[in-house]
N, C-alpha and C positions, 0 to 999 in steps of 0.2 A: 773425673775427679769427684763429681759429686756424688757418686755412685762409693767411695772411699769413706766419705763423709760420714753417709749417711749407715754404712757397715761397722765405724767405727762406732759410732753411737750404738747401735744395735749390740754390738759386743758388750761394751761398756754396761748399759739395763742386762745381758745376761748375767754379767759378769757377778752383779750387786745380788740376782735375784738367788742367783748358783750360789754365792758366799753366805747368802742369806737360808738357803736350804741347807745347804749343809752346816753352817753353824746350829740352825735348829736341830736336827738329826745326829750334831756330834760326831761329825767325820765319819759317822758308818754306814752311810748308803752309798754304795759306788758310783750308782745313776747320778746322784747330785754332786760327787766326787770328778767324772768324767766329765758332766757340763761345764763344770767351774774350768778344766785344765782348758775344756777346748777354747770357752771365752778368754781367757788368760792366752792363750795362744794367738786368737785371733787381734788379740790388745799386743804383740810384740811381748810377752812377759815369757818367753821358751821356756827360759831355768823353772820359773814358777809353776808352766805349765807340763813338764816332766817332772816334779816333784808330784806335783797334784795328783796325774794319772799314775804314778809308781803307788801312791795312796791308794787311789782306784782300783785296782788290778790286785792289791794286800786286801784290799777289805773283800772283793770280790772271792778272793781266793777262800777269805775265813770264812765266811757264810758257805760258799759252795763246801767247805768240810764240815760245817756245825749241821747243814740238814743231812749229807751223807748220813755222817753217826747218829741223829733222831729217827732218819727211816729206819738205818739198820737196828736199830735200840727199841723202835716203837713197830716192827712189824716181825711177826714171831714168822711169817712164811721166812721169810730172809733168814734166820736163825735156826730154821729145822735141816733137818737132815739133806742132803741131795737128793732128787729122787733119782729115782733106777729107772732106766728108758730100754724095756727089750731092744735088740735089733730085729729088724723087719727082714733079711734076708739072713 
């Protein structure tokens, strides 16, 4: 039981520091996005905590497309032509 106690508490401090990271950062780091759902989760907050990670998972998603399009934008190899590979037999 005390062992219950002392993880709810523990959740609770994540929970404040997660809310507190991600209000600084403006909901668009997914890391602080995914902390916050799982201590929300581990608090009995489910709905809050599948809202949150559905966040997590959008923002994750729009970064992983905004450096695609920089590498492919900022690296001319990516943009030149195929090359031509003879075959060996």
């Amino acid at each position: 039981m005390a062992e219950v106690v002392v993880a709810r508490a523990v959740a609770a401090k994540a929970e404040k520091a997660a809310l507190r990271s991600v209000e600084l950062l403006e909901r668009r780091d997914a890391a602080s996005l995914d902390t916050l759902a799982r201590a929300s989760f581990m608090l009995d907050k489910k709905d809050e905590a599948i809202r949150t990670e559905e966040q997590a998972v959008a923002v994750a998603e729009a970064v992983e497309v905004e450096v695609e399009v920089e590498v492919e934008e900022n690296n001319p190899l990516l943009s030149a032509a195929p090359l031509s590979i003879p075959a060996l037999w």
